[in-house]
C-alpha positions in Angstrom: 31.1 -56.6 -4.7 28.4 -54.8 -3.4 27.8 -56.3 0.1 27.5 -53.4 2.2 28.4 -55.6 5.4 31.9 -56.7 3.5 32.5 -53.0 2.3 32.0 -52.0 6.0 34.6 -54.3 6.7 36.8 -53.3 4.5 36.6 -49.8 5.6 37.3 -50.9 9.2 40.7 -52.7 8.0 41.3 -49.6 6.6 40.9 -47.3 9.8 44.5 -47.0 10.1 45.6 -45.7 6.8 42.3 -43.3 6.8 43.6 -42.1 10.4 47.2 -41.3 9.2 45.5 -39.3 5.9 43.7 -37.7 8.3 46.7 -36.5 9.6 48.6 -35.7 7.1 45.5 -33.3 5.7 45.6 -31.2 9.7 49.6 -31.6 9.6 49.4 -30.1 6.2 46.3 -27.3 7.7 49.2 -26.3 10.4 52.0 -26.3 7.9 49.8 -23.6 5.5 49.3 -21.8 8.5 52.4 -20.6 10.3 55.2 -21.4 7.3 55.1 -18.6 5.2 58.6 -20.5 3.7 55.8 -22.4 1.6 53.6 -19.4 0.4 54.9 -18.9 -3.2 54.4 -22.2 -3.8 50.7 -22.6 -2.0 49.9 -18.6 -4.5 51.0 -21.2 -7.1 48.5 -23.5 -6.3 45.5 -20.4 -5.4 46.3 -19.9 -8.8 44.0 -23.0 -10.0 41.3 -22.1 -7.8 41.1 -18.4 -9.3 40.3 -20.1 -12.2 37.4 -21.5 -11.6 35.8 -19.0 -9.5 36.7 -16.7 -13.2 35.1 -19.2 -14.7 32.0 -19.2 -12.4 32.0 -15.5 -12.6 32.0 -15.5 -16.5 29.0 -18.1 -17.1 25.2 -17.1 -17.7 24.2 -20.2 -14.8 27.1 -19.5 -12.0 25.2 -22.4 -10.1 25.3 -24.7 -12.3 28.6 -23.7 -13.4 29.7 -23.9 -10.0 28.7 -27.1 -9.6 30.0 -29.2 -12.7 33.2 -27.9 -11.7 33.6 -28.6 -8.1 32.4 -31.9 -8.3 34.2 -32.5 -11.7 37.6 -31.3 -10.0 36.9 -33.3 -6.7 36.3 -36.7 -8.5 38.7 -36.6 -11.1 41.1 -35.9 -7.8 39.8 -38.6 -6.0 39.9 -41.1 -8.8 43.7 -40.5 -9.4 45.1 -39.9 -5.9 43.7 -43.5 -5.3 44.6 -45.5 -8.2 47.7 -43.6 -8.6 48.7 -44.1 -5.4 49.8 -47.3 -7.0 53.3 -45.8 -7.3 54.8 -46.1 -3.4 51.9 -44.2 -2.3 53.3 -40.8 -3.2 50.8 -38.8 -4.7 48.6 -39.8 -1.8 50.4 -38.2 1.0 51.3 -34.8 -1.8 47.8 -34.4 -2.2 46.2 -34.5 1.3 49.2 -32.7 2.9 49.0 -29.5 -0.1 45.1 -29.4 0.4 45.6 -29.3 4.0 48.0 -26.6 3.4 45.5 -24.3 1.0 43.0 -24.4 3.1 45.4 -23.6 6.3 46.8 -20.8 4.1 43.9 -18.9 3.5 42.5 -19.2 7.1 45.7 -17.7 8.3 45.0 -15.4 5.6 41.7 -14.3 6.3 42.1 -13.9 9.9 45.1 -11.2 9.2 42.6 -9.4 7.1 39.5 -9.2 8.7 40.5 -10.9 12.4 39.2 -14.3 14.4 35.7 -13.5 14.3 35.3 -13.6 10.3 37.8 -17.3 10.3 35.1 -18.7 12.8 32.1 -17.4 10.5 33.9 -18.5 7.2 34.6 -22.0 8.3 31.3 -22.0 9.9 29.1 -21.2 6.9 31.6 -21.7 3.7 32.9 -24.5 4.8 31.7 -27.2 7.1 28.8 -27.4 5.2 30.4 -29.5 2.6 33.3 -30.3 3.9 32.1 -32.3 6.4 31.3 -34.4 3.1 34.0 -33.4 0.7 36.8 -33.6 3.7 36.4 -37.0 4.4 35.6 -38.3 0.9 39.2 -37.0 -0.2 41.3 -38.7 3.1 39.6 -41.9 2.3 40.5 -41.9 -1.3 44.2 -40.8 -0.2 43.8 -43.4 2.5 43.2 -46.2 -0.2 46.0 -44.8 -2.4 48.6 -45.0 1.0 47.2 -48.7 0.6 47.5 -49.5 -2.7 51.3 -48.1 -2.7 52.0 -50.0 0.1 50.7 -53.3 -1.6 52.2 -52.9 -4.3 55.5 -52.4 -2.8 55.2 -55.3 -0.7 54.2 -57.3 -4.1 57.2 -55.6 -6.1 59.7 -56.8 -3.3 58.0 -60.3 -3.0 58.5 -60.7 -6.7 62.5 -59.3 -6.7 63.8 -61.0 -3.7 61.5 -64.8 -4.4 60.0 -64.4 -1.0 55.8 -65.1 -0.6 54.7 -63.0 2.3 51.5 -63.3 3.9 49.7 -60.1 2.7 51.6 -59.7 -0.3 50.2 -62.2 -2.7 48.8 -61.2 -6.1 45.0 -62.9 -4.9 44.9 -60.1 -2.0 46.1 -57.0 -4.0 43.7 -58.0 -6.7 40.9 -58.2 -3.6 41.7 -54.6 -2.8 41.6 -53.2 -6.5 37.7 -54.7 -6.3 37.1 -53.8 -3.0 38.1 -49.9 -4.4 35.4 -50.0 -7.3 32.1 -50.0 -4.6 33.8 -47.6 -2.7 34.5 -45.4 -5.9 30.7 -45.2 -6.3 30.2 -44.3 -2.5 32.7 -41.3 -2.6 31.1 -40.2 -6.7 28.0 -40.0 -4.8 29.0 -38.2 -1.4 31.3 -35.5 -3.8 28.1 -35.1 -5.4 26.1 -34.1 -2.8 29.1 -32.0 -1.5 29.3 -30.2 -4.3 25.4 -29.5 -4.5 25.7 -28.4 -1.2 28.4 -26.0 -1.9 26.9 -24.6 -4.9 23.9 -23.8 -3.6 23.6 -23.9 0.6 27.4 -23.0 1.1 26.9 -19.9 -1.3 24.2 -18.9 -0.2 25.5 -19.0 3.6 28.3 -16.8 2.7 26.3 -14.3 0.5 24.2 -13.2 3.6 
């Protein structure tokens, strides 16, 4: 299960879903950014974050704090936009293309309130220093929900109509549900450094 030469594999017979995540999360960054038709709903959504930085604000460790939260959030995330995707594949493409949004939002945001020059700093110190971890960890977890819709569409239509498909048999969807529990443990442990990252390097970047 834990063959790193199959789980490399794997990931390269997943490029294409992981590429199309990867679009729908800029896609989504563009959206956030010059629709203002979806900015109640994306204050809706800020909404959540204000509540954790509150939270952060209001403990006696803020680091710590910080960090049992991000990573918390960014896992239990992970963990059910990829099994969940079980259902078509939906919450999936919701997920990547709202988170794109956020973050699109409150660039836009930010460079109406303080100009370019602050957006450029921001992304520069609060967030590529994570994200370059967190980012990716969340479109390959979307990427594997995409696929696990997808299989179990084509499974659910094999079944209904009596056809057997290559690709849709119950031996290769139960291949990709183990394939997902090594790659489960790769993303837990690349959130965690993201979020140790953010909690301490990222913070401190944008506290300067």
């Amino acid at each position: 299960m834990f063959k790193w030469r199959l789980i490399w594999d794997h990931f390269k017979q997943m490029n294409p879903y992981i590429a199309f995540g990867t679009i729908l999360f800029f896609a989504g960054m563009v959206i956030g950014g010059i629709n203002p038709a979806f900015h109640a709903f994306l204050n809706e959504q800020m909404k959540g974050l204000e509540q954790i930085a509150s939270k952060i604000d209001e403990s006696s460790n803020p680091t710590w704090t910080m960090f049992v939260l991000i990573f918390k959030n960014n896992l239990i995330k992970s963990i059910v936009i990829m099994y969940l995707g079980a259902f078509l594949g939906i919450i999936p493409v919701f997920f990547l293309v709202v988170n794109g949004m956020l973050i699109g939002y409150l660039l836009k945001a930010s460079a109406e309130l303080h100009g370019g020059g602050f957006v450029f700093e921001l992304v520069l110190k609060g967030l590529l220093p994570h994200g370059i971890l967190e980012i990716p960890a969340i479109i390959i977890a979307g990427a594997y929900g995409m696929r696990f819709g997808v299989l179990m569409l084509k499974a659910g239509r094999s079944f209904l109509f009596g056809r057997s498909q290559e690709g849709t048999t119950g031996s290769e969807l139960k291949q990709f549900v183990i394939r997902t529990v090594p790659v489960m443990v790769i993303l837990t442990f690349t959130l965690l450094i993201a979020a140790v990252i953010e909690s301490t390097i990222t913070l401190w970047l944008v506290t300067m």
